[in-house]
C-alpha positions as CSV (number, residue, x, y, z in Angstrom):
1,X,18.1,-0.5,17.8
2,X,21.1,-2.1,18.6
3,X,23.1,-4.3,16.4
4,X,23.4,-8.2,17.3
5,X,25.9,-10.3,15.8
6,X,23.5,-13.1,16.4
7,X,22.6,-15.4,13.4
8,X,19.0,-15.3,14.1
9,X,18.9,-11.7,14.1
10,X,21.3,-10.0,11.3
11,X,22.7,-6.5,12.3
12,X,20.6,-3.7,11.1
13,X,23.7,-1.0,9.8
14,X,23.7,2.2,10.0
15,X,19.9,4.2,10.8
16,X,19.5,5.6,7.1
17,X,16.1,7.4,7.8
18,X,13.0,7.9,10.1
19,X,9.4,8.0,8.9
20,X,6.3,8.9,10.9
21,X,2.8,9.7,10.0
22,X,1.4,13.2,10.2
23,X,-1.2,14.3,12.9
24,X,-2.7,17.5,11.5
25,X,-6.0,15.7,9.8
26,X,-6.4,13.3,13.4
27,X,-6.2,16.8,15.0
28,X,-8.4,18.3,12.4
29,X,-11.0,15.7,13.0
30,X,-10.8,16.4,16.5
31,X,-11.2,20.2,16.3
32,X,-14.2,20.2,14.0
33,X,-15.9,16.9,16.5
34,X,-15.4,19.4,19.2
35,X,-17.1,22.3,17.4
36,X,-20.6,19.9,16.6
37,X,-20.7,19.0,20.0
38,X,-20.5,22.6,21.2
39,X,-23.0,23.4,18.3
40,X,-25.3,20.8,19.7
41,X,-25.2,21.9,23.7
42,X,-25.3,25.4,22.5
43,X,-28.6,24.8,20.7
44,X,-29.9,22.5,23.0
45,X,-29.6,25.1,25.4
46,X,-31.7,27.5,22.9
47,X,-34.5,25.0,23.8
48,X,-34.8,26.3,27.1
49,X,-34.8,30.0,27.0
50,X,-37.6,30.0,24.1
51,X,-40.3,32.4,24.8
52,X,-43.4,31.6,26.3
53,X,-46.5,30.8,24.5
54,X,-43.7,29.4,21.6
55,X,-45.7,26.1,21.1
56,X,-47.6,24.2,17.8
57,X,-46.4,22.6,15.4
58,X,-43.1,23.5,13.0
59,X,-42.8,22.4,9.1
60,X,-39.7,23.3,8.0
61,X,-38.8,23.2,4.3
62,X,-35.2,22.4,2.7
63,X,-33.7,23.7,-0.3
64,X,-34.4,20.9,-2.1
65,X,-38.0,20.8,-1.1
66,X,-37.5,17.8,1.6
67,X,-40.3,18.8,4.4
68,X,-40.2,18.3,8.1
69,X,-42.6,18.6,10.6
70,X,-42.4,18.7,14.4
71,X,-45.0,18.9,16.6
72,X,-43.0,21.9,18.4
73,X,-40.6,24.2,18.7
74,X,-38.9,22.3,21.3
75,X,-38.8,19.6,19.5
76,X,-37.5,21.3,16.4
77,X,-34.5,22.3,18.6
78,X,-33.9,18.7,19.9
79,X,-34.0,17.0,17.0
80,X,-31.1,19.4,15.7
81,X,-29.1,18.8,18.9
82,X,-29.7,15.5,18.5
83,X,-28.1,16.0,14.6
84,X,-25.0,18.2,15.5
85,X,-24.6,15.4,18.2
86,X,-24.7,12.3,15.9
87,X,-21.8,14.2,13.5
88,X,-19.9,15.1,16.6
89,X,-20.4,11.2,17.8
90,X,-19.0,9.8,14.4
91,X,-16.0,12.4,13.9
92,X,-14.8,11.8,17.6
93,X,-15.2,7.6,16.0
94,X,-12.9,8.5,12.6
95,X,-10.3,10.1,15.7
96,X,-10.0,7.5,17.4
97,X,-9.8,5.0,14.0
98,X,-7.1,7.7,12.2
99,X,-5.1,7.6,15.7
100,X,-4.9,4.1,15.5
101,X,-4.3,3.5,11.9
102,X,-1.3,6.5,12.6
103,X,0.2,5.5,15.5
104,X,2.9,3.5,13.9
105,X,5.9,5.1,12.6
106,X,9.0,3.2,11.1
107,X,12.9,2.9,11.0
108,X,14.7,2.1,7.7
109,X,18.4,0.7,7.8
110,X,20.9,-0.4,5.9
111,X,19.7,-4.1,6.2
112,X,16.0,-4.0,7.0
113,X,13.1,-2.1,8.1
114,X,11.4,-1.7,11.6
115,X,8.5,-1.1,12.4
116,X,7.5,0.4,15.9
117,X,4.4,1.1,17.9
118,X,5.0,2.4,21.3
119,X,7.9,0.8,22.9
120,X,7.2,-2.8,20.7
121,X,9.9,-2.4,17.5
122,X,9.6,-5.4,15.0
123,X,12.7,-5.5,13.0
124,X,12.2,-7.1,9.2
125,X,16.0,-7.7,7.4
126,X,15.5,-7.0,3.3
127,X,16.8,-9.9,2.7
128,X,14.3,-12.0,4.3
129,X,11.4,-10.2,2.8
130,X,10.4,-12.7,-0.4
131,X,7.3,-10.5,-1.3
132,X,7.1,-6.9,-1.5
133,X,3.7,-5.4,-2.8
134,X,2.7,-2.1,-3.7
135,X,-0.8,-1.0,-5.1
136,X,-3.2,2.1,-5.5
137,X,-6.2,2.4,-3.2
138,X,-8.5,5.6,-2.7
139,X,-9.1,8.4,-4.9
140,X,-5.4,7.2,-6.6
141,X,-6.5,3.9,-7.4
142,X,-7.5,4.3,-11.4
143,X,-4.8,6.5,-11.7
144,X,-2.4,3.4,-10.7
145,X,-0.5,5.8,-8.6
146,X,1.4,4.0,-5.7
147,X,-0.1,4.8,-2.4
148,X,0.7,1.9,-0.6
149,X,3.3,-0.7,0.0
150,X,3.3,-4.3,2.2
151,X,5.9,-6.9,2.7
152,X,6.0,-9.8,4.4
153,X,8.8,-12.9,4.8
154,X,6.6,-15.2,3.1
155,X,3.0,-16.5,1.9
156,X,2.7,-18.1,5.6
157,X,2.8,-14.4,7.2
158,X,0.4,-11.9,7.2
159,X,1.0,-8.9,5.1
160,X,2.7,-5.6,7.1
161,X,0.9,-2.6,5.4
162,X,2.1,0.7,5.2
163,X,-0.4,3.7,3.7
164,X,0.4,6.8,2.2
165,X,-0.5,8.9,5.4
166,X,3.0,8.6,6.6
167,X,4.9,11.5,5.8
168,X,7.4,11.2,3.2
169,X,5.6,7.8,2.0
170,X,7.1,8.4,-2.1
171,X,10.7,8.9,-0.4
172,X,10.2,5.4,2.2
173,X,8.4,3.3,-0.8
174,X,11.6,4.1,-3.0
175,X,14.1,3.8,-0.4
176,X,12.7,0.2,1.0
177,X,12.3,-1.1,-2.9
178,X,16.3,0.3,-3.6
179,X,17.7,-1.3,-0.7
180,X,15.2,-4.5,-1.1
181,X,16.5,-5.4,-4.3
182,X,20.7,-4.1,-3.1
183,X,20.6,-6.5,-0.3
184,X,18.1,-9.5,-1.5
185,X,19.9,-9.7,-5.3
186,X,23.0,-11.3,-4.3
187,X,21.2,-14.2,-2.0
188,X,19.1,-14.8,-5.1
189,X,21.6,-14.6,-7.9
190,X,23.6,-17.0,-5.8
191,X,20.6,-19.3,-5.9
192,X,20.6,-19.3,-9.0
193,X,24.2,-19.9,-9.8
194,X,24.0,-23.4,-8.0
195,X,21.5,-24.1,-9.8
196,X,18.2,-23.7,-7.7
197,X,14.5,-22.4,-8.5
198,X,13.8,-19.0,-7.4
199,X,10.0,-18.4,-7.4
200,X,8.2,-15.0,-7.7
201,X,4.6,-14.2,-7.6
202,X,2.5,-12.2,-9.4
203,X,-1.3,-10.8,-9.2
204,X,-3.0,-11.3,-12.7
205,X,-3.8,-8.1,-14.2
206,X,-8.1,-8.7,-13.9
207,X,-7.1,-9.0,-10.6
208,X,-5.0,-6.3,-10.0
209,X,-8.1,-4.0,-11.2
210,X,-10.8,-5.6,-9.7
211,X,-9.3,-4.9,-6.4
212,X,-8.6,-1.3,-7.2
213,X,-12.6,-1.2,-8.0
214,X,-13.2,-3.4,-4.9
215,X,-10.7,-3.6,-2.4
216,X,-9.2,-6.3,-0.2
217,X,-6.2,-5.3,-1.8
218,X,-4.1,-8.1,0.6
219,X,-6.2,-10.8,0.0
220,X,-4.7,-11.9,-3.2
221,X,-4.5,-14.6,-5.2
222,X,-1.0,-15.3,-6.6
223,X,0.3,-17.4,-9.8
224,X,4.0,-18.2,-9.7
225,X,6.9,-17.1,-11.8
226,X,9.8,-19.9,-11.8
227,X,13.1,-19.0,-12.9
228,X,16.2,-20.7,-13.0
229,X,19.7,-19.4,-14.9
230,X,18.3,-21.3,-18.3
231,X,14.1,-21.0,-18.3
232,X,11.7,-19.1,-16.9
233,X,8.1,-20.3,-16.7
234,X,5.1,-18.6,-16.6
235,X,1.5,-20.5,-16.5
236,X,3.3,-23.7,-17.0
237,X,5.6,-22.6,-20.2
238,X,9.0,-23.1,-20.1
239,X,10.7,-20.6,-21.8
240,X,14.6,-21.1,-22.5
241,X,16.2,-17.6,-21.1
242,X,18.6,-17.7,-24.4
243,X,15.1,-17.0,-26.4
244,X,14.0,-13.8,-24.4
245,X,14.6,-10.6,-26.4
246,X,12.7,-7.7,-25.1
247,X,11.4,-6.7,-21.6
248,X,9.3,-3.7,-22.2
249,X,8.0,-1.3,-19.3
250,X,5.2,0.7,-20.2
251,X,4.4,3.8,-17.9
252,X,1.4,4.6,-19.9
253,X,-0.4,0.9,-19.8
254,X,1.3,-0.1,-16.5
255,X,2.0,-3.6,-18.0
256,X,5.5,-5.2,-18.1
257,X,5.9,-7.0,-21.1
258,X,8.9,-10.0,-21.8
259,X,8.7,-11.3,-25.5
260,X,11.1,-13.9,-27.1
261,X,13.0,-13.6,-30.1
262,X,10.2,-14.5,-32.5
263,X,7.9,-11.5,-30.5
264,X,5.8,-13.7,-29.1
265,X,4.8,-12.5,-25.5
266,X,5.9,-14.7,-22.8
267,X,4.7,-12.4,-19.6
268,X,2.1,-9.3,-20.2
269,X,0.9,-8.1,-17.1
270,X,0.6,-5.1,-14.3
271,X,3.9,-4.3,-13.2
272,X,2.6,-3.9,-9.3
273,X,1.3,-7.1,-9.7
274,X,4.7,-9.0,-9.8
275,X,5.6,-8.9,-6.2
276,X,9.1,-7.7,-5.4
277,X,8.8,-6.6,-9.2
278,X,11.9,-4.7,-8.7
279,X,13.9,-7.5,-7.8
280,X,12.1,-10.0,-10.3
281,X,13.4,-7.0,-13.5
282,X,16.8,-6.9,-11.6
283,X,17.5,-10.0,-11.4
284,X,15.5,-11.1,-15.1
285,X,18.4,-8.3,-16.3
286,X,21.2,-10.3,-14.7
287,X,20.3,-13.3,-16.5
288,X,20.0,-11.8,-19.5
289,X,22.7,-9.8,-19.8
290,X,25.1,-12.9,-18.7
291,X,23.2,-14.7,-21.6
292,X,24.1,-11.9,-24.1
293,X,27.7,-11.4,-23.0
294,X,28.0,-15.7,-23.0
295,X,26.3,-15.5,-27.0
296,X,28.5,-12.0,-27.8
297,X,25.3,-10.6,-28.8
298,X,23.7,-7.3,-28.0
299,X,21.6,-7.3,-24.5
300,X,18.3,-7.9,-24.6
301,X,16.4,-4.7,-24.5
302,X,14.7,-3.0,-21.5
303,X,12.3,-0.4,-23.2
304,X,10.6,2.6,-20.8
C-alpha cells in the first residue's frame, strides 16, 4: 500500500508485519473428504461383484447393541456407500466454509491495520478505531483466553473480526492493541485537555459470560464509561478523578477493579469487556498520575 498524503486517507508508515491464516487443517479436511468418498465408490463397487446366490436379509449388530436390518446384502452395501458419502459430502461443506472464513490475511503498519481479501485491501488508521474488542470463544472460552479480536470505527459500523486461525494471532492481537493505544492516546489525551468527554464502552460482566456460554459474541450490548480530566462516570455516578485511589487488575478473576479513596468500588468488571480496555487503563493512568503529581501525592496504584 502506498502512502497518501491525502487527509481523508492518513499515510500508513512503515509495513511493520504480515499475518496470514494457515491452510494445513482446510487441506486436512480436504484429504480425509477425499478418502470417504473413495471409501464410498470403493464399496459401492463391492456391491457388484458379490457372489451369486448372496441374497436374504442382513441384521447387523453394533458394539453397543444398536441392530440393523436390511433386506439384502446389496442393500447392506448401499446403505454404507450411502454413509461414507454423506461424511465425504459434509467434510468437502466444512472446506469450502474454512476456505472462506481463511481466505483473508492482514497488513499491520505503523498507523493502521489492513485487511485484504484477493486484490480488495481495506485500510483501518488506529487512530480512527474507537472500539477495539477481544473475547474467548471455542474450547478457550471459560478459560477467558483471548482468541479473538474485532474493531470497528464506531457503533454505526459493523464489527471486523479476526479469529485465532491466523497464524501468529497472540503476536497480531498484541501488536494491534500496542500500536492502538501509541497512536489513539495522544488524540484522546488532547480531548481531554480542552476539556471534552471522551466516552468508552464496556460489556457487563453477566454479559461477557453469557456470551462465552452462548455466543453471538458481536452482538453486544454496551453501557458507557464518560471521562473527562476531573470525573469519570460509570452507571450514572460521577466520581471526582481526585477521589480514585486504586485500579486493580486481576489475572486470576479477569475483573478490573477502580476504588476511591474511601475503597468503595467505582468500576468492577471483566477486563475484555471494556472495549479498547488498553487505551481506557492508559489513558485512566494519565489522569491519574497528573492528579497525583498536581496534589504531590503518591500515584494511585495499579495492582497485577
Amino acid at each position: 500500500m502506498q502512502q497518501s498524503s491525502s487527509p481523508s486517507t492518513p499515510a500508513t508508515g512503515e509495513l511493520v508485519a504480515s499475518f496470514r491464516h494457515g491452510k494445513g487443517f482446510p487441506i486436512f479436511i480436504l484429504i480425509v473428504g477425499l478418502v470417504m468418498l473413495g471409501m464410498a465408490c470403493f464399496v459401492l463397487y463391492l456391491s457388484t461383484i458379490l457372489p451369486a446366490g448372496s441374497s436374504g436379509p442382513v441384521s447387523v449388530t453394533s458394539s453397543r447393541g444398536t441392530h440393523l436390518d436390511f433386506s439384502s446384502p446389496q442393500m447392506m452395501m448401499y446403505f454404507a456407500s450411502a454413509f461414507l458419502a454423506v461424511i465425504a459430502a459434509g467434510l468437502f461443506g466444512l472446506f469450502v466454509w474454512q476456505k472462506r472464513l481463511r481466505q483473508s490475511s492482514y497488513e499491520i503498519y505503523e498507523h493502521g491495520i489492513a485487511h485484504i481479501i484477493g486484490a480488495k485491501k481495506e485500510y483501518v488508521p488506529f487512530v480512527q478505531i474507537e472500539d477495539l474488542y477481544l473475547f474467548s470463544s471455542g474450547q478457550a472460552a471459560i478459560s477467558g483466553l483471548i482468541t479473538n479480536l474485532a474493531y470497528r470505527r464506531n457503533a454505526n459500523e459493523p464489527f471486523h473480526r479476526v479469529i485465532h486461525s491466523l497464524k501468529g494471532f497472540h503476536d497480531f492481537q498484541q501488536r494491534v492493541r500496542e500500536l492502538h493505544v501509541r497512536e489513539r492516546l495522544p488524540a484522546v489525551m488532547q480531548t481531554l485537555e480542552g476539556g471534552g468527554v471522551v466516552t468508552f464502552k464496556y460489556v457487563p460482566s453477566s454479559a461477557v459470560w453469557g456470551k462465552r456460554m452462548k455466543g453471538n459474541f458481536l452482538d453486544v450490548e454496551t453501557q458507557p464509561i464518560l471521562m473527562t480530566r476531573e470525573f469519570l462516570e460509570v452507571q450514572g455516578r460521577k466520581v471526582p478523578m481526585s477521589s480514585l485511589r486504586t485500579v486493580d487488575l486481576s489475572v486470576w478473576s479477569e475483573l478490573v477493579v477502580i476504588k476511591d479513596e474511601a475503597g468503595n468500588e467505582v468500576l468492577s468488571t471483566v477486563c475484555t469487556g471494556i472495549l479498547s480496555h488498553d487505551l481506557f487503563l492508559a489513558t485512566l493512568d494519565a489522569i491519574l498520575d497528573d492528579a497525583a503529581l498536581n496534589r504531590a501525592e503518591p500515584v494511585p496504584v495499579l495492582q497485577d
